[in-house]
C-alpha positions as CSV (number, residue, x, y, z in Angstrom):
1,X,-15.6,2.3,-20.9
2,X,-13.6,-0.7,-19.8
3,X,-10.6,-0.5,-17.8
4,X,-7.3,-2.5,-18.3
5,X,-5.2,-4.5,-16.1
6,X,-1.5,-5.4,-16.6
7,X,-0.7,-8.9,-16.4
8,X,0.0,-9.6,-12.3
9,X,2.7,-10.7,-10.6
10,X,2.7,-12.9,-7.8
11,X,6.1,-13.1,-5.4
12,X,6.1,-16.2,-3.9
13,X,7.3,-16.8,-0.1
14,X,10.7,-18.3,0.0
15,X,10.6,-21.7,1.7
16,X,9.0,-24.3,-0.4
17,X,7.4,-27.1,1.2
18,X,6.0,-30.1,0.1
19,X,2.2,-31.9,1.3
20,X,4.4,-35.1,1.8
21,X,6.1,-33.1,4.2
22,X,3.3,-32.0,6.3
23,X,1.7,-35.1,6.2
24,X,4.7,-36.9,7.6
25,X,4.8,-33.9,10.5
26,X,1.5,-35.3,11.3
27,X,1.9,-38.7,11.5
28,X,5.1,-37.8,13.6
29,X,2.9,-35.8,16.1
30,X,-0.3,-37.9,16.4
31,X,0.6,-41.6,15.4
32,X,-2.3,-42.9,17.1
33,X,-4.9,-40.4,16.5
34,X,-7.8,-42.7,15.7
35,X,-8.5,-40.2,12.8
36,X,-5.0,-40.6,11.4
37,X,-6.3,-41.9,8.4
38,X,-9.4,-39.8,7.7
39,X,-7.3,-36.8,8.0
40,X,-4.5,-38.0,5.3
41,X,-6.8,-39.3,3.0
42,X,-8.7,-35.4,2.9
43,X,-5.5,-34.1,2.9
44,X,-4.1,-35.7,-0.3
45,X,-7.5,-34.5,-2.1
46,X,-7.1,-30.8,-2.0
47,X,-5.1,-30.9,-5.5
48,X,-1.9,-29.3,-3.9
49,X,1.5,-30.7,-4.0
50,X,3.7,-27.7,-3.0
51,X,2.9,-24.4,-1.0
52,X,5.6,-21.6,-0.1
53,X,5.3,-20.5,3.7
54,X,7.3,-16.9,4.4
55,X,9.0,-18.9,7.4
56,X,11.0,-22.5,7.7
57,X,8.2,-25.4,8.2
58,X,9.9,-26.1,11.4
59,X,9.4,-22.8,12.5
60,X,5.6,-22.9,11.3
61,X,4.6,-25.9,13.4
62,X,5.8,-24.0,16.8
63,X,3.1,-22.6,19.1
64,X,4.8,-19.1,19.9
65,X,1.7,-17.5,20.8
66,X,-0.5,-14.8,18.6
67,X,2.0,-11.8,19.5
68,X,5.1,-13.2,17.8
69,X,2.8,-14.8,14.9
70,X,1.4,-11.9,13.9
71,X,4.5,-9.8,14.0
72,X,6.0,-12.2,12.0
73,X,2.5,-12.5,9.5
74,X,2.6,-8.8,8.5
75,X,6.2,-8.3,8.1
76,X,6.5,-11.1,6.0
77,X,3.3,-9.7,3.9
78,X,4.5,-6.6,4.2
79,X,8.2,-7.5,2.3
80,X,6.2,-9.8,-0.4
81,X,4.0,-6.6,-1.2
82,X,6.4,-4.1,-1.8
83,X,8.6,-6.9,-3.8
84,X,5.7,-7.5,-5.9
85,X,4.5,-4.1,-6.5
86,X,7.9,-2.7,-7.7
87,X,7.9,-5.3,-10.0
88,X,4.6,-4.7,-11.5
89,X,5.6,-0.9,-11.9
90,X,8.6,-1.6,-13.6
91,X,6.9,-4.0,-15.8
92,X,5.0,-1.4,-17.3
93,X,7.5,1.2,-16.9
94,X,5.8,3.5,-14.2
95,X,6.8,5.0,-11.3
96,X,5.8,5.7,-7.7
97,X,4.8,9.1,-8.8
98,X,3.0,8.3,-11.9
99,X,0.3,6.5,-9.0
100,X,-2.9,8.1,-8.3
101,X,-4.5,5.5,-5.9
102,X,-4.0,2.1,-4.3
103,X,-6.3,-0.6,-3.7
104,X,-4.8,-3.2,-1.0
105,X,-6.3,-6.3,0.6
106,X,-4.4,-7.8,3.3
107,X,-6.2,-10.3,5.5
108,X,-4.2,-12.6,7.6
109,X,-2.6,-10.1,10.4
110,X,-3.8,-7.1,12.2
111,X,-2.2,-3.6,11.9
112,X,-2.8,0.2,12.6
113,X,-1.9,1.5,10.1
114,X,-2.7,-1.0,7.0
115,X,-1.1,-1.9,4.1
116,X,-2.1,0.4,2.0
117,X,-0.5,3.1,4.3
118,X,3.2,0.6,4.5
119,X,3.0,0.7,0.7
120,X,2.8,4.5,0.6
121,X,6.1,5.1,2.5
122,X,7.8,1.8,1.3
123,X,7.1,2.5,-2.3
124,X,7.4,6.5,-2.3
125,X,3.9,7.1,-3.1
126,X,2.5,10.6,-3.5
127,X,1.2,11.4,-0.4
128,X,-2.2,12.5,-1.9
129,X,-2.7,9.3,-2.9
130,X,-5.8,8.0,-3.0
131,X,-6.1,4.8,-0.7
132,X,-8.6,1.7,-0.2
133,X,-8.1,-0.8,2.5
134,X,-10.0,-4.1,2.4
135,X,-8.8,-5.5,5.2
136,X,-11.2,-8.5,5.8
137,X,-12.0,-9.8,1.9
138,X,-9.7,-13.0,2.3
139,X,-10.1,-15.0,-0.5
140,X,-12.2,-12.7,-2.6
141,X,-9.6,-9.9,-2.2
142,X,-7.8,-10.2,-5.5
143,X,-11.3,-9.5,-7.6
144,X,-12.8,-7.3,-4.7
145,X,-9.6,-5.2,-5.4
146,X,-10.0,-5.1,-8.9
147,X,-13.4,-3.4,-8.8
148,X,-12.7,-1.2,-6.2
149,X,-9.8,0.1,-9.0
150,X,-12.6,0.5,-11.7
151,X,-14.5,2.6,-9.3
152,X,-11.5,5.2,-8.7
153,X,-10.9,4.8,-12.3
154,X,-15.2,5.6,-12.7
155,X,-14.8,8.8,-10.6
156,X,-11.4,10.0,-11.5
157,X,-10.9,9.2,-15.2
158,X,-7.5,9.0,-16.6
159,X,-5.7,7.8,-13.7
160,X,-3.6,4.9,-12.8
161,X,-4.7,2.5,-9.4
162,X,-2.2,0.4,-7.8
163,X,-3.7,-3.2,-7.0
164,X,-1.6,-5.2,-4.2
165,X,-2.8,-8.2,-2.2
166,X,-0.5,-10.1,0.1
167,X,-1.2,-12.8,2.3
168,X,0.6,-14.9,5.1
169,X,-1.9,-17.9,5.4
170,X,1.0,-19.7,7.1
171,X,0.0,-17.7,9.9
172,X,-2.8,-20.1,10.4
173,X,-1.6,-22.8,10.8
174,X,-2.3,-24.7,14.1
175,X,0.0,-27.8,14.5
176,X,-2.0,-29.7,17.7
177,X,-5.3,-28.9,16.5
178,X,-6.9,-31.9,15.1
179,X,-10.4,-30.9,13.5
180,X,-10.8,-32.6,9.6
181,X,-10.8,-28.9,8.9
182,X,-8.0,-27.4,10.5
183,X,-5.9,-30.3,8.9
184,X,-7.6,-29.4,5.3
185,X,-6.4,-25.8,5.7
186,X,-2.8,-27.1,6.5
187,X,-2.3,-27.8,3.5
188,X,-4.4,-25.7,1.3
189,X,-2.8,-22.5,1.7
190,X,0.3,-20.4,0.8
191,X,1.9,-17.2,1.3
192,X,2.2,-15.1,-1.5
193,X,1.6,-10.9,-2.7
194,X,0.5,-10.5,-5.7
195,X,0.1,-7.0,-8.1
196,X,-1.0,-5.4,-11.1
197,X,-2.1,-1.8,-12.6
198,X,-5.5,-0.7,-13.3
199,X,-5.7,1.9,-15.8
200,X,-8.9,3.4,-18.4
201,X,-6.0,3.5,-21.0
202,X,-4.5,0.3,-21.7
203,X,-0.6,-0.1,-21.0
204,X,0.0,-3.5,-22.4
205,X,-2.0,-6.7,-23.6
206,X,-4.4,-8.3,-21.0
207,X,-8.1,-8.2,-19.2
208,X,-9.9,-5.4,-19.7
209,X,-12.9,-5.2,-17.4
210,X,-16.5,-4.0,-18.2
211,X,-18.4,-4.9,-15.4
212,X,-18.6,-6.6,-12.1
213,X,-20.8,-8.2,-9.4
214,X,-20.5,-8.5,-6.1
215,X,-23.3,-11.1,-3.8
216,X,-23.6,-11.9,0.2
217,X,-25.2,-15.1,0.3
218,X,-28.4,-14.6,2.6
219,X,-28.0,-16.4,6.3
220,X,-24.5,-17.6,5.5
221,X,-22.2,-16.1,7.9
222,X,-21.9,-19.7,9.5
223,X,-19.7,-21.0,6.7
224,X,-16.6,-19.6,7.0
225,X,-14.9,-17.3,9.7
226,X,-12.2,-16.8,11.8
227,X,-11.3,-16.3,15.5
228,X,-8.5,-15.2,17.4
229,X,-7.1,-16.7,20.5
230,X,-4.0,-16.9,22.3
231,X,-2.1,-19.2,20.0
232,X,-3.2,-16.7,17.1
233,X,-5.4,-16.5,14.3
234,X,-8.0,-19.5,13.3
235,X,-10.0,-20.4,10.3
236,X,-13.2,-22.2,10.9
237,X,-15.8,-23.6,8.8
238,X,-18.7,-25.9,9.0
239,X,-19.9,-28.4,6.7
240,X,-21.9,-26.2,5.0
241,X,-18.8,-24.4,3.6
242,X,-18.6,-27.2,1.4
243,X,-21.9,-26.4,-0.6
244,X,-21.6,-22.7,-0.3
245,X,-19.9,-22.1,-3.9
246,X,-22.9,-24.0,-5.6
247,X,-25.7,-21.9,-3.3
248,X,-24.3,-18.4,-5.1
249,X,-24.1,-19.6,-8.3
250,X,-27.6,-19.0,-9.2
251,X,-27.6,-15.5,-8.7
252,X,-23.9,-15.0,-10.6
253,X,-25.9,-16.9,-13.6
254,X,-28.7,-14.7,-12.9
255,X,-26.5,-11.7,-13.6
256,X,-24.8,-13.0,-16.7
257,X,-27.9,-14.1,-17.7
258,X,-27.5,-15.7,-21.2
259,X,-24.1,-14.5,-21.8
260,X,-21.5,-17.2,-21.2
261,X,-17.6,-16.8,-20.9
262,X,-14.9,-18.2,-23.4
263,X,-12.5,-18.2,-20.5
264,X,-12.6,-18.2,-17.0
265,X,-9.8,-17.0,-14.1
266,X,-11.6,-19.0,-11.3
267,X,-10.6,-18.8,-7.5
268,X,-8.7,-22.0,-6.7
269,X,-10.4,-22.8,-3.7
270,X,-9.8,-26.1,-4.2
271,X,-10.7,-29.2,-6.9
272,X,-14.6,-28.8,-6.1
273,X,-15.1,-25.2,-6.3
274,X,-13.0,-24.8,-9.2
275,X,-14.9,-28.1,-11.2
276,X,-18.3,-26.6,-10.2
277,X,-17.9,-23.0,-11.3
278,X,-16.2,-24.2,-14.7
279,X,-19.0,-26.8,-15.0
280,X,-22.1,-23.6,-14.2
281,X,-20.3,-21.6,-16.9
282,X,-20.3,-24.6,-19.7
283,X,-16.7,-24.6,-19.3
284,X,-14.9,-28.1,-19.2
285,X,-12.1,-28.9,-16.7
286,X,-9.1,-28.4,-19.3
287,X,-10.4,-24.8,-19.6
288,X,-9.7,-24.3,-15.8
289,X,-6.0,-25.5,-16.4
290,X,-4.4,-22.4,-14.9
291,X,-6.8,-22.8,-11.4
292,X,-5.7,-26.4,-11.1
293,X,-1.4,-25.8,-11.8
294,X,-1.8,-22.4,-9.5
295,X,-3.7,-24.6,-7.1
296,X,-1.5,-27.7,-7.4
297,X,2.0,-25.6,-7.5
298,X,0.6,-22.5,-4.8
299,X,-1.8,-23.8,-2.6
300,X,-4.8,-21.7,-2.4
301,X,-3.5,-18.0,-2.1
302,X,-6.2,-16.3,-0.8
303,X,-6.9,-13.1,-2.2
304,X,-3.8,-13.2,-4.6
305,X,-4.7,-16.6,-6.2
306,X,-7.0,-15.0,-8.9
307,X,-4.5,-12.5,-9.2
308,X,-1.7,-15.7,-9.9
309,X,-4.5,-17.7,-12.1
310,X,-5.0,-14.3,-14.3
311,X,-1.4,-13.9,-14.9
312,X,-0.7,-17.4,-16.2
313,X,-3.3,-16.3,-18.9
314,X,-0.7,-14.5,-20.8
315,X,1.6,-17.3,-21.1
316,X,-1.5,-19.0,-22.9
317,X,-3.4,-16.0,-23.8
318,X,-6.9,-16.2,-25.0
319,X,-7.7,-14.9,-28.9
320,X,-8.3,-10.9,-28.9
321,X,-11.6,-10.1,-27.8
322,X,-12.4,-13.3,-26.0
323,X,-15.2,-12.8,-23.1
324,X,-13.9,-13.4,-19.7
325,X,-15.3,-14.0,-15.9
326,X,-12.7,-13.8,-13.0
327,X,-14.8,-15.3,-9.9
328,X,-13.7,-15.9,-6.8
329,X,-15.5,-16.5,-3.2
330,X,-14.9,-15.4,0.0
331,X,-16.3,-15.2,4.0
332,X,-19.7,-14.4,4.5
333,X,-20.2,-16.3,1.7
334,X,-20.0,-14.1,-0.5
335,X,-19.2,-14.1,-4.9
336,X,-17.2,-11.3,-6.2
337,X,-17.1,-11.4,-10.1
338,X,-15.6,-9.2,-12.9
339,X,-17.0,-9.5,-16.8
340,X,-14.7,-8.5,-19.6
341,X,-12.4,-9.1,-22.5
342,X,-8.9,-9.9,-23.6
343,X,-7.4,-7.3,-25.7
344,X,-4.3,-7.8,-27.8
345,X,-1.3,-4.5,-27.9
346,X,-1.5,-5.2,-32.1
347,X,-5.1,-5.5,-32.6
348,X,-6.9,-2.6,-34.5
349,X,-9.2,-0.4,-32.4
């Protein structure tokens, strides 16, 4: 039986900054890095204009250590999760109460206790409320998240799961590090929550999911990762990173087998993941348009930005009962993919 998902809302940070702006920082702060020019040119071609950090740029760029950054990181995570988890409830008309379990992937600060447990007391959650934490999914949270709700949904039917990812990606960035990476990932990400409902009874028009897959690329754990030091949390990658997306798309074809999507909510990674994954499905560029404008407007989310592509869908919806893939990537590499449909509230069942 498929399981529904309210359209998701995505809460934005609050300081809106611009990749002319960071750009400029740099050239401010390393005018005669022989590299200067390598590192602008790879920054204009990650397809993002605008980002929203959770703190002032100014404030961003300063090196105040890991113990103030990730204060700051989860609080601000913290504020853009509950904000955007009231708003999906009240979207649909729930309440706390009316919550049987919550699935929450938060990435980008360490805490004891998680999330999941902050969104219990912050949103007035039952306390027998069934929790998941996925607490190191990164950029495959938002789809990770949704299956983990279809397997609550599997074992207790008739419920209603709670989906909330937030992400401070700001938190990353590293203003004197000088790596082609590390100036890639300046301005590919944003800060962001994002949440929806799952439910085995739909509450309004949207995705309905029917199945899932989930895929650790073999020998891959040198493509992405991240470390933590005394100026805070790092993102690293190799080269390799860069062919990772094509190296698991084999075995997703191999589980769709024959069947082909009509649409597709595809992880906004950037311009070359989302043109390769739309290309492997027979999907053209134009039918990625939501990837690219969440991509060019947001920056790469994280584990929210499927959330944010999916939700675009419904001011474009597809036809009723158009087959859909939501894809996205992640450390380790690793693919996490959900199969369904889009179900109109008017259409006959």
């Amino acid at each position: 039986m498929p399981v529904h998902v309210t359209k998701p809302v995505t809460v934005l940070a609050g300081h809106k900054v611009t990749t002319q702006e960071i750009c400029a920082e740099i050239r401010t702060r390393m005018p005669e890095h022989p590299r200067l020019g390598a590192f602008l040119r790879s920054m204009g071609g990650c397809g993002v204009d605008t980002r929203y950090f959770s703190r002032p740029f100014a404030e961003v760029v300063e090196d105040v250590g890991v113990a103030s950054r990730n204060r700051t990181a989860f609080a601000d995570a913290r504020s853009m999760a509950v904000a955007a988890a009231r708003r999906a409830l009240a979207a649909v008309g729930l309440a706390s109460g009316d919550i049987d379990a919550i699935v929450a992937s938060h990435t980008t600060s360490w805490t004891v206790p998680g999330l999941d447990v902050h969104l219990v007391e912050a949103l007035g959650l039952r306390p027998d409320v069934s929790r998941v934490a996925l607490t190191s999914s990164a950029c495959a949270g938002g789809t990770q998240a949704l299956i983990r709700a279809a397997d609550q949904l599997a074992a207790r039917p008739g419920g209603k799961v709670l989906v909330v990812v937030a992400e401070a990606l700001s938190t990353i960035y590293h203003a004197h590090e000088d790596n082609i990476e590390s100036m890639i990932y300046k301005v590919l990400f944003g800060d962001s929550a994002g949440a929806c409902v799952v439910t085995d009874v739909p509450l309004e028009s949207g995705f309905a999911i029917e199945s899932a897959f989930e895929y650790v690329l073999p020998n891959s754990l040198d493509r992405y990762w991240s470390e933590v030091d005394a100026a805070g949390v790092h993102f690293r990658s190799t080269r390799k990173a860069l062919g990772a997306p094509k190296e698991v798309l084999p075995a997703v074809l191999g589980w769709l087998g024959s069947w082909r999507p009509e649409f597709a909510v595809i992880h906004p990674g950037g311009p070359r993941i989302i043109s390769e994954v739309a290309a492997a499905l027979g999907l053209g560029e134009q039918d990625a348009g939501h990837s690219f404008a969440s991509l060019e407007e947001n920056g790469n989310l994280g584990g929210n930005a499927v959330l944010d592509v999916l939700g675009r869908n419904h001011a474009t919806p597809p036809p009723d009962g158009a087959e859909g893939l939501i894809v996205a990537f992640g450390p380790g590499f690793s693919a996490a993919c959900v199969r369904g449909v889009w179900r109109a509230p008017t259409a006959e069942r």
